[in-house]
N, C-alpha and C positions, 0 to 999 in steps of 0.2 A: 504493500500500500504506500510505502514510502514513496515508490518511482511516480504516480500520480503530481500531476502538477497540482500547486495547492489551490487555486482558482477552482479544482475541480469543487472539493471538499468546503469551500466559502459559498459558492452558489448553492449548494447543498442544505449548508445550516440556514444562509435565508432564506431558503424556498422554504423547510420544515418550521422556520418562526412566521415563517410568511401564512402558511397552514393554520399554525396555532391563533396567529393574531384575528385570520377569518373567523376561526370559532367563539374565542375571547368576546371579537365585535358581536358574533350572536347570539352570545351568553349574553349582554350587559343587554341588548335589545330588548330579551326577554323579561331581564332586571336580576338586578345583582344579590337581591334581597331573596331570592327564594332560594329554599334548599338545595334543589337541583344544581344550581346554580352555584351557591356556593359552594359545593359540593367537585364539582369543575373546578373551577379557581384555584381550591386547593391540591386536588390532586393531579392539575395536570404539569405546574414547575417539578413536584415531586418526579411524575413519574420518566421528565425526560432526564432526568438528575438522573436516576435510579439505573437508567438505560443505558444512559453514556459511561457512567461509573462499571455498571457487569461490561461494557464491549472494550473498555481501554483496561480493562481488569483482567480479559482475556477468558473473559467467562463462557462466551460463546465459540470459542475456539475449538473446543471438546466435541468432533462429528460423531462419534462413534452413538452416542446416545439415543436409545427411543422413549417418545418420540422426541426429534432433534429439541435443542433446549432453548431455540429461538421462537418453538412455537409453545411451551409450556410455560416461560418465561418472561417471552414478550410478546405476542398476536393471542395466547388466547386468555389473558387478563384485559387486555382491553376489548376482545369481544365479549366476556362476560357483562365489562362496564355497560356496553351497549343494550347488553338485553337487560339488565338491570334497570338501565333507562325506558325501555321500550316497555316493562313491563310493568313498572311503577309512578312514572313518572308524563307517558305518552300524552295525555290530557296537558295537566298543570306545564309542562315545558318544550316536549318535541314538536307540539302542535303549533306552538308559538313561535317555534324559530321563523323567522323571516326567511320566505323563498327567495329572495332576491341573495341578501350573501350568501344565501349555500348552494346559486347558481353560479350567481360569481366566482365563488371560491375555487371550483376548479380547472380555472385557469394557470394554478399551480401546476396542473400534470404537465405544463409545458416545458416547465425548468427541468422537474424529473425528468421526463425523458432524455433531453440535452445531457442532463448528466450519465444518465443509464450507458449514453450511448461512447461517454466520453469513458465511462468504465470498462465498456468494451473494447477501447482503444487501449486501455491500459490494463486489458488481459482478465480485470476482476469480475467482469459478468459476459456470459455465451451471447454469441451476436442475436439469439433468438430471441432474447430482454427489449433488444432494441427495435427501434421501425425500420432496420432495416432488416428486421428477421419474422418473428409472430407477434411483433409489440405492437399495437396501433393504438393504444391508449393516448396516446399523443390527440389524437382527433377529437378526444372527453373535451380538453383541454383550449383545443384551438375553437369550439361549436359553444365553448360557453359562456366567452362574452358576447357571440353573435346571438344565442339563443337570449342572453340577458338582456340585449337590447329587443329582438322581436316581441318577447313574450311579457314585457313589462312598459309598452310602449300603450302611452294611447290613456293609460288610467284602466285597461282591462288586461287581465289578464290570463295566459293564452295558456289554458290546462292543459290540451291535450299537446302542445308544444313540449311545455315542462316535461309530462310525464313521458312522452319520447324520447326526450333527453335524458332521464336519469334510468330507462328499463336501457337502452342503448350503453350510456356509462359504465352502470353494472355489469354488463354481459363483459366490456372491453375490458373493465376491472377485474373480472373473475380470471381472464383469458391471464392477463398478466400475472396474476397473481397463484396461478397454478401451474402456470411456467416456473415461476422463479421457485416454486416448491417442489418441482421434479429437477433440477439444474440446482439443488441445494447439497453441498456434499453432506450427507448423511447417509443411515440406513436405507432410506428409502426414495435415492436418487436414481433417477431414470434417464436423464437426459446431459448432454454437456458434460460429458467425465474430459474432454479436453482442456476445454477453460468453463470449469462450472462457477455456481454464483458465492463467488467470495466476497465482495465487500459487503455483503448483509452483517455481517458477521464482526466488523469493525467500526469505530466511530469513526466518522458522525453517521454510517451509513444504515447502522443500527435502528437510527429513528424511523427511514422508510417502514420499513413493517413494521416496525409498533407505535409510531407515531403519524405519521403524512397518511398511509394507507388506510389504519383506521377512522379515520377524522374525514377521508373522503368518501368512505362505505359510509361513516352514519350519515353524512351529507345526502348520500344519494336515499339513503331508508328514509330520511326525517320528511323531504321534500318529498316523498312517493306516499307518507301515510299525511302528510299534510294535507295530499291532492287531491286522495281518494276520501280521507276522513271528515274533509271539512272542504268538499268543490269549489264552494262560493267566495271562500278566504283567498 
């Protein structure tokens, strides 16, 4: 990771603050005073602390492990957090996030990519992460300040646009993200034993799956039960 130019690794940590900050904005939207909410607040300085500390710790360096220990670790505490939310909380705060930043927001996937691809240049992830391989996640990214202007335009707004855009995200998100979990060297890698996906595995790149990745899944869930659960909002 060293040989990376560090430009790579700078872009990286402002795209993942750039993420958090879209969230933060649509926490305090919904107001800073409710649980939920504070609840957020608190745990999310913690938990990128916590992230970056086990990857410069060298905690995730350990492959041999089932299942690998980036996903017991780090991805699947914060998809707990999510259904945690979804299950208690869907009414009093997910319904209230504002569609408009959590359309906006990712236009983040653009930086990611860029960098994905700059990892590929420097050996840390299989060309199949990038668009120039099976990544097209990239187009999340470039369709969502366009769709944020079509679909918020006018003082109406344009549902079945939205929810195009975020069943569309989703599917491109899933595509990525079960890429880089067969190209993980572990037990249970199936793809890219050439140059498989190492910089997950190291800061700052850590944060992508447990940080950036989940923040644009709840993005796309919160804006899809908004749509459907309250149309006329």
């Amino acid at each position: 990771m060293d040989a990376l130019p560090a430009y790579v690794s700078i872009v990286f940590i402002l795209t993942t603050f750039a993420t958090v900050g879209f969230l933060v904005y649509s926490i305090k939207s919904v107001g800073i005073e409710l649980l939920p909410s504070r609840i957020l607040i608190f745990v999310l300085p913690l938990w990128i602390f916590f992230q970056a500390a086990l990857a410069l710790g060298g905690f995730y360096q350990e492959t041999a492990t089932f299942p690998p220990r980036i996903f017991s670790f780090g991805v699947l505490p914060a998809l707990l957090l999510i259904i945690v939310y979804f299950v208690f909380f869907r009414d009093t705060f997910v319904g209230r996030l504002p569609l408009e930043i959590l359309t906006f927001l990712h236009i983040v996937r653009i930086p990611v990519e860029i960098v994905l691809y700059w990892l590929f240049l420097g050996g840390q992830v299989p060309e199949l992460m990038t668009f120039e391989g099976r990544n097209f996640d990239i187009v999340s990214g470039i369709l969502a300040p366009v769709v944020f202007f079509a679909a918020f335009r006018g003082g109406e707004t344009k549902r079945g646009l939205l929810i195009a855009f975020n069943v569309v995200g989703l599917v491109l998100l899933a595509n990525i993200v079960g890429t880089a979990i067969v190209s993980l060297p572990s037990p249970i890698q199936m793809a890219a034993f050439d140059q498989p996906n190492r910089a997950v595995r190291f800061f700052p790149y850590i944060w992508l799956p447990t940080i950036v990745v989940p923040i644009v899944f709840f993005a796309h869930l919160s804006s899809l039960w908004k749509l459907i659960r309250w149309p006329d909002n």
